[in-house]
N, C-alpha and C positions, 0 to 999 in steps of 0.2 A: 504494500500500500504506500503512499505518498503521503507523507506527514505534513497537515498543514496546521496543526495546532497539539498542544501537549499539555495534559492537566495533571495535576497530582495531590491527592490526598497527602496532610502533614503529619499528625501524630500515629507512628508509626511506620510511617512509609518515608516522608522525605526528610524526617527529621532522623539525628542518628542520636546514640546510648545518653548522649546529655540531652535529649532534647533541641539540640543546636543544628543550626546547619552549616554542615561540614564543609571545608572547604573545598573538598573533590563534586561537592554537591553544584557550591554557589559558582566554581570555574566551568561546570557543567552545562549550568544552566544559563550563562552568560554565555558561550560557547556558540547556545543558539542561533542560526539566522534570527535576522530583527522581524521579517518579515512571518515567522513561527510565533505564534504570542506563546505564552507560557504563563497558563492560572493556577490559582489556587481554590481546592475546591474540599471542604471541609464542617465539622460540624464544630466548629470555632465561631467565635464573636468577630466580627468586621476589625476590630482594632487588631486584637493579636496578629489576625493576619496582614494585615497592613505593614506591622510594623516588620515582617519577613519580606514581605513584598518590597519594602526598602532596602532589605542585604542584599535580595536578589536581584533589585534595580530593575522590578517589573511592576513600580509603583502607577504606572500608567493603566495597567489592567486592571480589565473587571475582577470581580471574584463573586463567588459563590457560596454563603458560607451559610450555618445550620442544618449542615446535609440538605439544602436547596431550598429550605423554607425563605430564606433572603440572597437576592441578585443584585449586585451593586455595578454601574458602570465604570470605566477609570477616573474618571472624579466624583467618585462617591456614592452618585445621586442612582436612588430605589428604581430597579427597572423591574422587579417584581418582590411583593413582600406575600407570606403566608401565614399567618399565625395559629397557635393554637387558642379558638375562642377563648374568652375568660372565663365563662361558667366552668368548663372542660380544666382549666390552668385552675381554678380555686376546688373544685372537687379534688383532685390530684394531691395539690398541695394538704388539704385539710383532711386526706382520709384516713391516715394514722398520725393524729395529731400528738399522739401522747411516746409517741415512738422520739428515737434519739437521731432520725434522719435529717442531714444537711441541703435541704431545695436552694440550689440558685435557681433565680430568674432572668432570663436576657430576654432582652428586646433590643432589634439595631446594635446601637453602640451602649447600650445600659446592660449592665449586670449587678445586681442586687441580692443581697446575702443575707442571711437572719444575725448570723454574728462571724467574727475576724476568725473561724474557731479552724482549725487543722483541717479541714478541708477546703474551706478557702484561702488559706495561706497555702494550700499545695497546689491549687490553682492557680492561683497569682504568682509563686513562682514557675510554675509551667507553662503558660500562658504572657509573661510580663505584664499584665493586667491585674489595676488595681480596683475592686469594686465598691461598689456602693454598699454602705451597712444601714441594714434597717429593719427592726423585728418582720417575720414574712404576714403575719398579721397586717402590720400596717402596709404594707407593701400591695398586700389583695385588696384593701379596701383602698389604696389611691389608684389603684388599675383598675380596680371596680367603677369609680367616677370619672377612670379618660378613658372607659371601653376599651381599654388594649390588653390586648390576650399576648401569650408568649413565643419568639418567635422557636427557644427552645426551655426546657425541663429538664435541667440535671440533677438528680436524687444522688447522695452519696451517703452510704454507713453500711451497715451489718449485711451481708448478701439476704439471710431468712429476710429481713423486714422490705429490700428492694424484691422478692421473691413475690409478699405480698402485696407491691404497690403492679407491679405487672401481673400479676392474677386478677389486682382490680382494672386495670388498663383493657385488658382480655375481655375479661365477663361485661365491662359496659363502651368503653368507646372501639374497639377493632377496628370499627370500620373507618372511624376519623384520627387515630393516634395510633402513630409508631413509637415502637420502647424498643432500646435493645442496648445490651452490655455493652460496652465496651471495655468494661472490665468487668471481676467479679463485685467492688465494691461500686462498679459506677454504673449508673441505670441514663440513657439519653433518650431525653421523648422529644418530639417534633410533629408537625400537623402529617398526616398522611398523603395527603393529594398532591405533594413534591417530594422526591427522592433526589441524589444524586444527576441519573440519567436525564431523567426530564426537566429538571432544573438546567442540564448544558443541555437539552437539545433547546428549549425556551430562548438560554443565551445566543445560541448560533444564529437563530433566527431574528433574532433582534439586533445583535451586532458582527457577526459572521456571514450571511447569508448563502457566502458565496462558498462557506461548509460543511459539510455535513457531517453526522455521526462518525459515517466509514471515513472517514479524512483526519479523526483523533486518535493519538496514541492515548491513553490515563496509565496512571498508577494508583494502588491502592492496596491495602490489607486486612481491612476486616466492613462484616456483614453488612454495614452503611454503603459498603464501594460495589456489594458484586453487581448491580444491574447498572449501574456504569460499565465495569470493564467488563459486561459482556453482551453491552450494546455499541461499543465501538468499533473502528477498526481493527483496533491493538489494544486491546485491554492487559494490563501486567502487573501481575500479584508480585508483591518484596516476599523473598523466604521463609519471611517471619510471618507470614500472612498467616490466617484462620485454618484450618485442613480443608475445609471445605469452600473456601473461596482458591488455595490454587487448584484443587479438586476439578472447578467450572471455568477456571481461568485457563486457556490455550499457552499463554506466554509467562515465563518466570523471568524473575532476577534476583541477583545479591540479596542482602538483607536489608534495611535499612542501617543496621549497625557498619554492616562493609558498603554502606554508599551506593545499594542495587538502583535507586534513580537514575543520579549517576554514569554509572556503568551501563545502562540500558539506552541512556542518551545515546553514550559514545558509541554503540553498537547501533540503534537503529537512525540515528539523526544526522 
């Protein structure tokens, strides 16, 4: 196939063992023809990723971030937003109220926390994002008065208690809300009617037109990325990926730890 655009999922995939990106990564990807954009497409906040979109000097790109619930053009501005309603974001938040779970909340460029407590200090250093503190109470009732629902749901504590917030996710919204691990302590929800793939095929269309699906390479490694990388041309799982995503994935590489982005660049770009 003829590569005319490159996306890549970050944690995980284009990041390596710090969290950082490497340098075999960012000479990689600057390596690019100019005329190849090269996005980020992620279940991250707009800002984090921005601020990698500056190492990589691909600050002029779109991106795609909440696993596709939000589309932002190269300067900034919402070319498609999704969220998860508020009724939907306050059931969620309030159904084990008495449990010891961590809800952030994002919207855009806001993220709002209940308190500074170790899982938002291991966000914010993972991330370089510093968030908003404010009991999640008061938080539901000032989203409750500007109608804004969330563009994602990150649950963080004890696997049993995210166990039970996804058997509640299950039994009433399926049809409108995605959940899924992305670890065993981290639960990620996001509205269902955009994923990944149809979040870039949406972008193509609106700033691409001239490509399509089969004309991208991606990368990716866990359950958020497979209906990306295997509605592309090139879809390619890092070695670290899921079993079951290089399982349906055609093309492998490295790891993220050994720079498989990368490596993948220099071999098919």
């Amino acid at each position: 196939m003829e590569c005319k655009l490159i996306c890549s999922d970050i944690d995980g995939t284009l990041l390596d063992v710090n969290r950082s990106l490497s340098m075999e990564t960012k000479t990689a990807v600057k390596s690019i023809s100019p005329e190849i954009p090269f996005l980020l497409i992620s279940s991250r906040m707009p800002k984090s990723m921005q601020l990698l979109q500056a190492e990589l000097r691909t600050a002029n790109m779109p991106l795609i971030a909440y696993n596709g619930a939000l589309i932002l053009d190269g300067s900034g501005n919402v070319l498609q937003s999704i969220e998860i309603p508020f009724a939907i974001t306050n059931r969620i938040c309030t159904h084990l109220s008495d449990s010891e779970l961590h809800f952030s909340l994002y919207n855009n460029s806001e993220w709002v926390v209940p308190a500074l407590d170790f899982w938002a200090k291991r966000e914010q250093n993972n991330t370089r994002v510093t968030p908003d503190v404010r009991p999640l109470k008061e938080t539901l009732e000032l989203w409750d008065r500007k109608h804004q629902g969330a563009h994602k749901i990150m649950v963080m504590g004890e696997p049993v208690d995210l166990d039970h917030i996804e058997q509640f996710i299950s039994e009433n919204f399926s049809e409108q809300i995605n959940a899924y691990r992305s670890k065993d302590n981290y639960l990620e929800i996001s509205n269902k009617e955009l994923d990944k793939a149809s979040a870039l095929a949406f972008l193509l269309s609106a700033e691409y037109p001239e490509i399509d699906m089969e004309d991208v390479m991606a990368f990716g490694d866990n359950y958020n990325d497979q209906t990306l990388l295997e509605q592309v041309g090139r879809g390619v799982a890092v070695a670290n990926a899921k079993p079951e995503i290089l399982e349906a994935t055609p093309f492998h590489t490295l790891s993220n730890h050994e720079h498989g982005v990368a490596a993948a660049i220099e071999q098919y770009c």
